[in-house]
C-alpha positions, 0 to 999 in steps of 0.5 A: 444480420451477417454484417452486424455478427461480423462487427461484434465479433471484431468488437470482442477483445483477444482471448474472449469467444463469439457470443459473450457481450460486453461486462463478461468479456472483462473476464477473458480479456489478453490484452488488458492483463497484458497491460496489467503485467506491464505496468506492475513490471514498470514500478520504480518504489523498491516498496511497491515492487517488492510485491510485485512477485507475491502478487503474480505468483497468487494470480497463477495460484488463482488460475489454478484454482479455477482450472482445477474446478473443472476436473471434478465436473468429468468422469473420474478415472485414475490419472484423474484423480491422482491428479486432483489429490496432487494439486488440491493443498498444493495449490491452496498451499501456493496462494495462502503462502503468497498471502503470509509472504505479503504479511510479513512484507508489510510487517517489515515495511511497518517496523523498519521501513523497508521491504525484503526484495521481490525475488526472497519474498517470491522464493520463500513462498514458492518453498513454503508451497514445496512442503505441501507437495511432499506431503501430498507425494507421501500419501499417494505413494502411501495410499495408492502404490504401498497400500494399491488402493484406487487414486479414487477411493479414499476417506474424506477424512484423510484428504481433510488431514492431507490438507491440514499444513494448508491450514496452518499456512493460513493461520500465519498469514492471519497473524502475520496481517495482524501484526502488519496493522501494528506498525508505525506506517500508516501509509500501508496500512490499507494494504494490510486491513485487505490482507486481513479480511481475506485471511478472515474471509478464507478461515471462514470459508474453510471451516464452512466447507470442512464441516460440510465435506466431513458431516454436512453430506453424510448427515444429509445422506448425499455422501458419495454423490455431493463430495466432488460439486463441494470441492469444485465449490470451495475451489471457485469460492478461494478464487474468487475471494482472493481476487476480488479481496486481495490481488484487485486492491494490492494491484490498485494500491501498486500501480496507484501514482504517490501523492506529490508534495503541496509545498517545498519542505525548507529542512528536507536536506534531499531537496535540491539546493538550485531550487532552495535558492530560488524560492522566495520568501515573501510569501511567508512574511507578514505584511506588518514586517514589510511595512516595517523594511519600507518606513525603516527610516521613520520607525528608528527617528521616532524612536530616538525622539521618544528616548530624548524626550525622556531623558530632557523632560521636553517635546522632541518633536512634532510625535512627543509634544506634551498637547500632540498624539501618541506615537501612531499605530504604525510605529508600534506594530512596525517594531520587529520580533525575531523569530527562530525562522528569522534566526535561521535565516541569518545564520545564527548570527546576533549583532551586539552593535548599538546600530544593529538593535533590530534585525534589518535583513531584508525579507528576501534574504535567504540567510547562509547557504545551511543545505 
C-alpha cells in the first residue's frame, strides 16, 4: 500500500497535492498553464496576439476573484475587511474592463481590418480598472478615517453603490460585443458571440445577486449572517463564468492553426511568382480543347474544304461529297471559343491575321509574365 501511495503521488502534476485523482488535477495543474502561456506568447498573426494582453490580464483578474472568496469564509477583523472593501469592484472593475477592451478589439478588426496593439489594449483596460480603485480609496478614506466608522460595519446599500462604475464597465462591454457581431469579418465573428453571451450571462448574475444582497436576505431575515457567503458566492460565480465563457474559447480560437488554402489563387498578387511559373494548367482545360491542339491539322483542312465547297457548288472532299456524311462530331466540338481566361493568359493580345483566326496558344502556355 505504501509503494502504491508513492506512485500516485509521483503521478500527480506540480502545483497539485497528494490525494486529489485524476479530472481535478486539471485544476492545479503548473505545468500545462506554463504551456498555455508559452504557446499564447508564440502566436505570429498581429490579430490574434493583439489579445493575448486582455486575455492574461482576465486570468489574473479570475484568480483574483477566487483567491478573494476565501477572506470572507474567516473571521472579520479590520485589515480584513479594508481589504475586502478594497478589492471587490477593483477586481470586478479589471475583469469587465479586459472584457470591453476585447470588445472594441473586435470591433476595429470587423470595420477596418486591423487590430490596436496588444500593450494599448492592455493599458486601456488596466486605467479603466484604475478608476474603480479611486473610488473604492475615497470611500474607505470616507467611511472609515473621516467618519471613524469600523472597516466592517457599513450598509449594504453604500457597498452596492461603491460598485456602481463596475456596472457601468459591463454594460459597455455588452454594447461593444454587440457591435463587434456587426462587422464585415465573419472570421471573428465567433469570438464576439462568446463575448456576448459572457456580457449576458455576467449582467444576469449581477442583478441576481443585487437584488438578493440589498432584499433577498432581509426579506428572508438572514440579514447580518447570509451577507458574506453571498458575496464569497458571486465571486466564484464571475469566475467561473468568465473562464469557461470567454477566457477558454478566446484562448482556443488563439492558439487555433489558420485554415491553409485548398488551391493557389492565380490573381493573389502576394503569391509567389516561382510558384506561378510552375503551375500547369492542364488541369483546368477541357478535354475537348485538347483534343482540338492534337487534330489542328484536321480541323483547319476541314474547314477550308467546307468554304471551297460553297463557294464552287462541288464536293471538295471526301467529308463534303453531296452522297457523303456531314462534318463529324469532332470537328465541330474541336472549334475553340476564347474565353477571358484565355484572353489573360495571352496577354491581351488578339491577332488580326487571316492565318491566326483561332487562337492556337498551346494550353501549357502560361501567357505574359502579368504577377
Amino acid at each position: 500500500c505504501h509503494r502504491q501511495d508513492s506512485e500516485d503521488s509521483e503521478a500527480l502534476p506540480t502545483g497539485c497535492g497528494w490525494g486529489l485523482v485524476r479530472p481535478y488535477t486539471l485544476l492545479c495543474d503548473l505545468d500545462s498553464i506554463l504551456i498555455l502561456l508559452c504557446r499564447l506568447h508564440t502566436i505570429g498573426e498581429a490579430e490574434k496576439r493583439s489579445g493575448v494582453g486582455p486575455i492574461l490580464l482576465l486570468l489574473l483578474g479570475i484568480l483574483g476573484l477566487f483567491g478573494l472568496s476565501f477572506a470572507y469564509l474567516i473571521e472579520q477583523d479590520e485589515s480584513l475587511c479594508l481589504l475586502q472593501r478594497a478589492l471587490w469592484g477593483v477586481l470586478f472593475a479589471l475583469c469587465f474592463s479586459c472584457l470591453l477592451v476585447q470588445g472594441v478589439r473586435l470591433r476595429r478588426i470587423g470595420l477596418e481590418r486591423r487590430s490596436p496593439g496588444g500593450c494599448a489594449l492592455t493599458g486601456l483596460a488596466l486605467g479603466l480598472s484604475a478608476v474603480q480603485g479611486i473610488i473604492a480609496a475615497e470611500w474607505l478614506l470616507l467611511t472609515v478615517l473621516r467618519e471613524g466608522r469600523p472597516a466592517c460595519e457599513y450598509l449594504p446599500m453604500d457597498f452596492s453603490l461603491a460598485c456602481s462604475y463596475v456596472l457601468a464597465l459591463l454594460l459597455a462591454a455588452l454594447t461593444a460585443a454587440c457591435l463587434a457581431l456587426c462587422g464585415k469579418t465573419s472570421q471573428w465573428r465567433c469570438n464576439a458571440i462568446w463575448l456576448v453571451v459572457t456580457c449576458l450571462l455576467s449582467l444576469l448574475l449581477w442583478v441576481a445577486w443585487v437584488g438578493l444582497y440589498l432584499h433577498g436576505i432581509e426579506w428572508l431575515g438572514r440579514s447580518p449572517e447570509w451577507n458574506d457567503p453571498a458575496l464569497a458566492i458571486a465571486l466564484v460565480a464571475q469566475g467561473w463564468l468568465l473562464l469557461i465563457f470567454h477566457a477558454i474559447p478566446e484562448a482556443h480560437i488563439c492558439l487555433r492553426s489558420p485554415p491553409q488554402p485548398t488551391a493557389p489563387d492565380y490573381f493573389d498578387t502576394s503569391q509567389n511568382s516561382t510558384r506561378m511559373r510552375e503551375t500547369s494548367f492542364d488541369e483546368d482545360i477541357p478535354l475537348s480543347h485538347r483534343q482540338f491542339v492534337e487534330n489542328q491539322g484536321y480541323g483547319y483542312s476541314d474547314e477550308k474544304r467546307c468554304r471551297y465547297s460553297l463557294r464552287t457548288g462541288g464536293p471538295a472532299g471526301p467529308h463534303n461529297s453531296n452522297t457523303g456524311p456531314r462534318p463529324s462530331a469532332p470537328f465541330r466540338s474541336n472549334v475553340y471559343q476564347p474565353t477571358e481566361m484565355t484572353m489573360i493568359l495571352n496577354g491581351g493580345a488578339v491577332s488580326t491575321s487571316s492565318q491566326s483566326q483561332v487562337p492556337s496558344a498551346p494550353p501549357t502556355y502560361t501567357g505574359r509574365q502579368l504577377w
